[in-house]
C-alpha positions in Angstrom: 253.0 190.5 -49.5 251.6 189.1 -52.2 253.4 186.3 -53.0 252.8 185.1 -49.1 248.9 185.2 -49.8 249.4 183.2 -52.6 251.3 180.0 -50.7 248.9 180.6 -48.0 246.2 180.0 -50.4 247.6 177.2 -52.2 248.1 175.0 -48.9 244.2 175.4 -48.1 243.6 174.1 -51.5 246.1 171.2 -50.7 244.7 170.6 -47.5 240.8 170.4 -48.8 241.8 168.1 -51.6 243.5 165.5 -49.0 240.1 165.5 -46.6 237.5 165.2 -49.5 238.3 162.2 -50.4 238.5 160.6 -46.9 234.6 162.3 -46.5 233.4 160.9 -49.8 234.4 157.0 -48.8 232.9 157.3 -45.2 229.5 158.5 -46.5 229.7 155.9 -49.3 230.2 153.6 -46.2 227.5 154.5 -44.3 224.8 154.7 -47.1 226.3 151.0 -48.1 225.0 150.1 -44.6 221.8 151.5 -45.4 220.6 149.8 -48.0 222.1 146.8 -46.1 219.7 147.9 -43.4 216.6 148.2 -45.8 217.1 145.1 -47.8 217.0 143.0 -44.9 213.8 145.4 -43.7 212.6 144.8 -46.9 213.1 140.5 -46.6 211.8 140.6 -43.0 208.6 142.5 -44.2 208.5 140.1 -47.4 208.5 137.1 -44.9 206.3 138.8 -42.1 203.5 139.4 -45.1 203.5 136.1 -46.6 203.0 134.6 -43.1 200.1 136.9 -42.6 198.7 135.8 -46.3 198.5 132.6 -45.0 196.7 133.0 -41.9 194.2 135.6 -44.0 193.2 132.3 -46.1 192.8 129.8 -43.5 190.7 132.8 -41.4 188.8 132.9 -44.8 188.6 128.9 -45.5 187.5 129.0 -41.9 184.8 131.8 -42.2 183.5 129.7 -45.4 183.1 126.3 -43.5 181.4 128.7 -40.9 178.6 129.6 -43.5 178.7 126.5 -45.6 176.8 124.7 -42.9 173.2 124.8 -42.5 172.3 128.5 -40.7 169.6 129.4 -38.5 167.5 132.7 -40.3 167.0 135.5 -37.3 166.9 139.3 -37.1 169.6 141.6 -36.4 167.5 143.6 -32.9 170.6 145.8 -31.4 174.1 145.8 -31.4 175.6 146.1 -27.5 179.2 146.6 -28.8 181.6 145.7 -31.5 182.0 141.9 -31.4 178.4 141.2 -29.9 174.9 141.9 -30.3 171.3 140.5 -29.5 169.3 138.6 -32.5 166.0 137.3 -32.6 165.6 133.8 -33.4 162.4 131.8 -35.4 161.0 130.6 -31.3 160.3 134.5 -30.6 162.9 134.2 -28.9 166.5 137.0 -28.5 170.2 135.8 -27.9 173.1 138.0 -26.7 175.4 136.2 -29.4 178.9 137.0 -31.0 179.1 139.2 -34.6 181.7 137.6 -37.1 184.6 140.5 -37.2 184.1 140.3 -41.0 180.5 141.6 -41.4 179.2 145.1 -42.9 178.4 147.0 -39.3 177.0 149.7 -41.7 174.6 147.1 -43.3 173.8 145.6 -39.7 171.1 147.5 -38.7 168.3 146.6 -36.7 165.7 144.6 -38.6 168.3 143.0 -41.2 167.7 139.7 -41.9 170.9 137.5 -40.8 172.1 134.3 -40.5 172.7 132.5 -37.1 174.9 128.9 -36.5 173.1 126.1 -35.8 175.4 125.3 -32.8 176.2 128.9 -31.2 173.8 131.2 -32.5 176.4 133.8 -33.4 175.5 136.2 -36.5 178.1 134.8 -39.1 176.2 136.3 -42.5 174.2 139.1 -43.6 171.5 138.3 -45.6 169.5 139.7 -48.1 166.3 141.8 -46.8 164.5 140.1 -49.4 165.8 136.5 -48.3 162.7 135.3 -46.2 160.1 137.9 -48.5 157.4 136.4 -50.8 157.0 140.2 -51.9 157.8 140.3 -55.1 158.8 143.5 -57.6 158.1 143.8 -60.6 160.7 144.6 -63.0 160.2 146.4 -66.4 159.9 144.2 -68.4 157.3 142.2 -66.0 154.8 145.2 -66.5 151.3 144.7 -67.7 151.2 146.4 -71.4 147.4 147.3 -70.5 147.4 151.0 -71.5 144.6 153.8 -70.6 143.2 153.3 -74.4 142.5 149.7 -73.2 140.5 150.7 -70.7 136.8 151.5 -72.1 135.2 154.4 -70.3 135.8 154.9 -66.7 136.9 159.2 -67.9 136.4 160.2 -64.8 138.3 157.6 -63.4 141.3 157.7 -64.8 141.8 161.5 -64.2 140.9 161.5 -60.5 144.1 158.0 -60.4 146.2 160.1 -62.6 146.1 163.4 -60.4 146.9 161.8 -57.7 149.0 158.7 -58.0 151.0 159.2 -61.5 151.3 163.3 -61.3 152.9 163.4 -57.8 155.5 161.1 -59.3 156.3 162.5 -62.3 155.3 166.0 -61.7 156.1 166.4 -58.1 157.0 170.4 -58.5 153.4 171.4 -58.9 152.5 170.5 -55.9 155.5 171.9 -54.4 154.7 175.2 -56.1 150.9 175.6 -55.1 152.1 174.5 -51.3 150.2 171.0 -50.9 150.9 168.1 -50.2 150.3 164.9 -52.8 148.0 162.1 -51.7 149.2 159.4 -49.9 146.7 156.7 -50.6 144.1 156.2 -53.0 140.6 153.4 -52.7 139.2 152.2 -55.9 136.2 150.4 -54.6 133.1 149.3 -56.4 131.0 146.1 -57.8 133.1 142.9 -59.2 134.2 143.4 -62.8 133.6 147.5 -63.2 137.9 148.0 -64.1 139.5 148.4 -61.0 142.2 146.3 -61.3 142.7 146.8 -64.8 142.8 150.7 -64.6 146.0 149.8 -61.7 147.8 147.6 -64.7 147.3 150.8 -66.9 148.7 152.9 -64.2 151.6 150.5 -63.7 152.2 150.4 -67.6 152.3 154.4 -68.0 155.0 155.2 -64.4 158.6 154.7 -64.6 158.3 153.7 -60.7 158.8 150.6 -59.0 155.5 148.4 -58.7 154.8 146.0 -56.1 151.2 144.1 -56.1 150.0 141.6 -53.4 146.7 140.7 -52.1 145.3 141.1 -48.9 145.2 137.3 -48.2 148.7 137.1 -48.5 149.4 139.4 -45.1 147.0 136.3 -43.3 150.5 134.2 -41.9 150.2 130.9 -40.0 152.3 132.5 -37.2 151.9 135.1 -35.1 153.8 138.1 -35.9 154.7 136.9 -39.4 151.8 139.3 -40.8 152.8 142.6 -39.7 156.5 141.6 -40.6 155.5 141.2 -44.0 154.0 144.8 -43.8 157.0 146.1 -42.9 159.3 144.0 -45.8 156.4 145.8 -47.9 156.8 149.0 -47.2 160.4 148.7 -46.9 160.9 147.7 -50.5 159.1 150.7 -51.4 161.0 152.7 -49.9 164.1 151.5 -51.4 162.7 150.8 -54.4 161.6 154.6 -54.4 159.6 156.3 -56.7 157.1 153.2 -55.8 153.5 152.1 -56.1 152.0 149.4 -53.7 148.9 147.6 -55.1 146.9 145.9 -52.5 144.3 144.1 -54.2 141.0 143.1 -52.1 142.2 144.6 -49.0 138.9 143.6 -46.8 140.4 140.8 -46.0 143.0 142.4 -43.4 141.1 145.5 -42.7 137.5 145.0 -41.9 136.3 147.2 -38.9 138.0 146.1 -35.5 136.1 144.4 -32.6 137.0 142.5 -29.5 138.3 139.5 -31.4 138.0 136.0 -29.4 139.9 134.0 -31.2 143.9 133.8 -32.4 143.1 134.3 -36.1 140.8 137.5 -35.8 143.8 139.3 -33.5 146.6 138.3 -35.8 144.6 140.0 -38.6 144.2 143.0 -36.7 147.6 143.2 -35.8 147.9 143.3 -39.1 145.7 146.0 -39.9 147.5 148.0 -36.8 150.6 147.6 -38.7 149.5 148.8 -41.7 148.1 152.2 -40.5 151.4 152.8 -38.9 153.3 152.3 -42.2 151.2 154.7 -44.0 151.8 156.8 -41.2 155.8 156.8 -40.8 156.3 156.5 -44.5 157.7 160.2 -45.1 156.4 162.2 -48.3 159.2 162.7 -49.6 160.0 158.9 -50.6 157.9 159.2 -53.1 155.4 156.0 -52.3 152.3 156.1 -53.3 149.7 153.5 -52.0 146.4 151.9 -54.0 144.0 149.7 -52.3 140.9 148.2 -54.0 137.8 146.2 -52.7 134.9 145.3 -53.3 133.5 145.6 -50.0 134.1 149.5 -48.7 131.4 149.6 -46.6 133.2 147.1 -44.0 136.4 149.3 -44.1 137.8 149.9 -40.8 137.8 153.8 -40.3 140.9 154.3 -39.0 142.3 153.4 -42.8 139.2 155.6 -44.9 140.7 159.1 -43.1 141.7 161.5 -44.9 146.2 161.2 -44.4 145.8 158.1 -45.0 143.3 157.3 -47.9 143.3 160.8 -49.3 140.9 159.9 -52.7 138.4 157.4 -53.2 137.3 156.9 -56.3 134.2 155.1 -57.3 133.6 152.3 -60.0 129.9 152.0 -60.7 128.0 149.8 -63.5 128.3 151.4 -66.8 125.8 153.8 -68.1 125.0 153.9 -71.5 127.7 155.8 -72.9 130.1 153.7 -70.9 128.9 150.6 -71.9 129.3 152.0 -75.7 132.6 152.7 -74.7 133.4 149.7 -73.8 131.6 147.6 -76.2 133.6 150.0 -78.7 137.3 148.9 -77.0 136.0 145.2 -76.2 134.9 144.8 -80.3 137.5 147.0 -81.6 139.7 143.7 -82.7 137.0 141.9 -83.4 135.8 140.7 -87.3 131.9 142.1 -86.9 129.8 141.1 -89.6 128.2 144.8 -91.2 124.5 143.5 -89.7 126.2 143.4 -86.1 124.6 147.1 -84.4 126.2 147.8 -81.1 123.9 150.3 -80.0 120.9 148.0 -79.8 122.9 145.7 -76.8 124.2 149.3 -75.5 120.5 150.2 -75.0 119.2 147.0 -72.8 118.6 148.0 -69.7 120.6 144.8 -68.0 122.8 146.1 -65.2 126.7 144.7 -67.3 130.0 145.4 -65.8 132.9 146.1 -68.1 133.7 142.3 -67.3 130.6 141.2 -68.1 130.7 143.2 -71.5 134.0 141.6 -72.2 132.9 138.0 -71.7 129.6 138.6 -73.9 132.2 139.4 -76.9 134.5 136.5 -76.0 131.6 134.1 -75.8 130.3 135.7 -79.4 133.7 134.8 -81.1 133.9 131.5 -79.6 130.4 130.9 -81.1 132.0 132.1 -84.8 135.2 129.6 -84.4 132.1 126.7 -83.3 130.4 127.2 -86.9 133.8 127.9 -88.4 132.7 131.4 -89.6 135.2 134.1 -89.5 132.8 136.9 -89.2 130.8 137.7 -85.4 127.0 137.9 -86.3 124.4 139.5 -84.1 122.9 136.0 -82.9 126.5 135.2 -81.5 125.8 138.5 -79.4 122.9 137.2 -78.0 
């Protein structure tokens, strides 16, 4: 019985040795004929990209002869679907126009400045926001290096500008904590030459934020609409400039009290002024912009921009008193070679009404008197 188990098992061993081998040269077969398979894949793919290469450079060489020739500058208004959208062209005027495939749809927004062909008007580049600006930011090292020291006098001043333009920046907890919010907008308004502007170069000098300065005059546009779309680029650099401080120096120019206006001119500046209230409006408080205006002229103020929301602090700049003017004789001298015979207090007692410009010019006049006798010492008749 045994020995008959033992052929059986030994012919099942025979039998599985013959068929292994047979197995082994099929499946070697069949994975011959799929690399086969994949190779030429592999070549057809090879063949199929480098076509496609080709036609991605001429698409390319094509899209640069597109936007080498001279472009039209619009704004992007809406987009009505993937390919097309409607800009508004430099005649006031919108087209329904084609979008190059290749543009930024995230960067497309309404309001971006783009760039239209001369002969279709399709959008074919994005431009720069600040493309068609005359805004201009400074950068760090463009800041004035007038600090608070330089500033003679004007105490009261400073802390009212401080508390509510530099803290909110750089403290912006506190006020979180106490459950107020900062002030939006601060007027420094007062005679000509009292420190206005120079108090806003210390303010710039001492923040880490962004600072932007324009004048008043420069909103005035020879076109209509071209002011209030310089308010907005204003306001939208702040914003993305954020934290940010927007100097607007002599703003009576664009925002004297409204009336019925007869002529062109006086609307377009109201539009202007119109504009502006809405940007302090819609700016949120958490962007961190803080607005200064300064004038000399408060009294002609519209008061739709003097409410509180809007222009939270005013603040002040009268003539010197006494102790100013000591102050400021002391910072406007401090530099200065006096002869020992010079006595300050006898020009701080005169009871001439002198701004802190006017102070400043007396001492510059005094020294250019010294270098006129070639004396290096100021005497007291230079002073006079």
């Amino acid at each position: 019985m045994t020995y008959a188990v033992a052929q059986t098992a030994a012919a099942g061993v025979a039998a599985s040795t013959a068929v292994a081998p047979q197995s082994l040269y099929e499946e070697h077969e069949r994975l011959v004929k799929a690399i086969q398979n994949l190779e030429l894949k592999t070549m057809i793919c090879k063949t199929e990209t480098h076509h496609l290469q080709k036609e991605e450079t001429a698409a390319k060489q094509e899209v640069q002869r597109i936007q080498a020739v001279p472009l039209l500058l619009g704004t992007f208004v809406e987009a009505v679907d993937a390919g097309r959208g409607i800009v508004g062209g430099a005649s006031s005027s919108n087209y329904y126009v084609r979008i190059l495939s290749t543009l930024d749809k995230e960067r497309l927004k309404p309001g971006a400045s783009v760039g239209l062909h001369k002969g279709s008007n399709a959008c074919v580049q994005l431009l720069p926001n600040e493309t068609d600006s005359t805004i201009h930011l400074l950068q760090k090292e463009e800041k004035p290096s007038v600090t608070y020291s330089d500033v003679g006098g004007l105490d009261m001043q400073k802390q009212e500008i401080r508390e509510a333009v530099e803290l909110p920046l750089t403290h912006a907890s506190l006020y979180d904590q106490i459950g107020i919010d900062p002030p939006r907008g601060v007027l420094l308004y007062g005679p000509p030459g009292t420190g206005k502007t120079m108090l806003v170069k210390a303010v710039a000098h001492h923040t880490k934020a962004s600072f932007i300065t324009v004048a008043g005059s420069e909103f005035v546009q020879k076109y209509l609409g071209e002011g209030p779309r310089k308010v907005r680029d204003l306001f939208r650099l702040a914003r993305e400039n954020a934290p940010s401080i927007i100097f607007i120096d002599e703003v009576d120019s664009i925002a004297t009290k409204r009336f019925d206006a007869q002529t062109g001119a006086d609307r377009e500046v109201q539009r202007v002024l119109v504009e502006l209230l809405t940007q302090m409006d819609g700016f949120d408080q958490t962007t961190n912009v803080k607005v200064i205006m300064a004038t000399n002229r408060w009294d002609t103020l519209d008061p739709a921009l003097l409410r509180p929301g809007r222009l939270d602090r005013k603040i002040e700049f009268p003539f010197p008193d006494r102790r100013q003017k000591r102050l400021v004789f002391q910072v406007c001298t401090g530099k200065m070679n006096l002869s020992p015979e010079v006595d300050l207090e006898e020009f701080v007692t005169r009871p001439e009404k002198l701004s802190g410009a006017d102070i400043q010019a007396i001492c510059q006049e005094a020294g250019m008197l010294a270098v006129r006798k070639n004396r290096y010492v100021v005497l007291p008749k230079d002073l006079e």
